[in-house]
N, C-alpha and C positions, 0 to 999 in steps of 0.2 A: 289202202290196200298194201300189205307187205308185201315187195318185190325180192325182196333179199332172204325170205323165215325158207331153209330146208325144210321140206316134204317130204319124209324117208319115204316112203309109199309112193311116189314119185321116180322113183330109181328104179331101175330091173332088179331080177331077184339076184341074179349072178351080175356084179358091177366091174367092169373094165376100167381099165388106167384113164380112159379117157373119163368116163363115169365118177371117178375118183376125183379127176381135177374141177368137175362141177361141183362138190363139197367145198373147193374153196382152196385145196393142196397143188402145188405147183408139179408140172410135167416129173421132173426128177424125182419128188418125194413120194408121187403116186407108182414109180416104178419102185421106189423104194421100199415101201410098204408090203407090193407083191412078192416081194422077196426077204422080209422078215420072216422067221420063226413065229413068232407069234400071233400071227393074223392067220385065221382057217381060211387057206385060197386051192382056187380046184385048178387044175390044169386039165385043159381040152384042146387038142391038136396043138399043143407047143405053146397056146395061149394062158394067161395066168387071170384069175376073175377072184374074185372074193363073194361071199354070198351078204346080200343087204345088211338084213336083220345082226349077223354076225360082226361087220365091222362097224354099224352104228353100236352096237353094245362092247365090242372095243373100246373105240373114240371114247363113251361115255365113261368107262375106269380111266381110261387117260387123264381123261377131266375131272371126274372125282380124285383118282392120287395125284393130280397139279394141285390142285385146290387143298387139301391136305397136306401137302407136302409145305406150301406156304402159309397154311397156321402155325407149323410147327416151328 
């Protein structure tokens, strides 16, 4: 049994910082994140969320241009 394999479907559809650091990103990066430009994050009562589907398809360009970035 895999105790370690992400389950995006697993996660709520709007993910909080704390939600974030279940992916495996430490407290500060996951605040950091909420507060890039390039992440679609919604703000509700002062709070910052990210939607699922949206930053797993982040992460995964992340990961496709690391990996690219290292053939070259």
């Amino acid at each position: 049994m895999e105790t370690n394999r992400i389950i995006r479907e697993d996660f709520p559809l709007l993910m909080s910082a704390k939600d974030l650091q279940k992916v495996g990103v430490t407290k500060t990066m996951a605040y950091q994140l909420l507060n890039r430009e390039d992440i679609p994050v919604v703000c509700i009562g002062g709070r910052k969320f990210v939607n699922r589907d949206k930053f797993f398809q982040w992460l995964d360009s992340q990961t496709l241009a690391s990996a690219q970035s290292e053939k070259a």
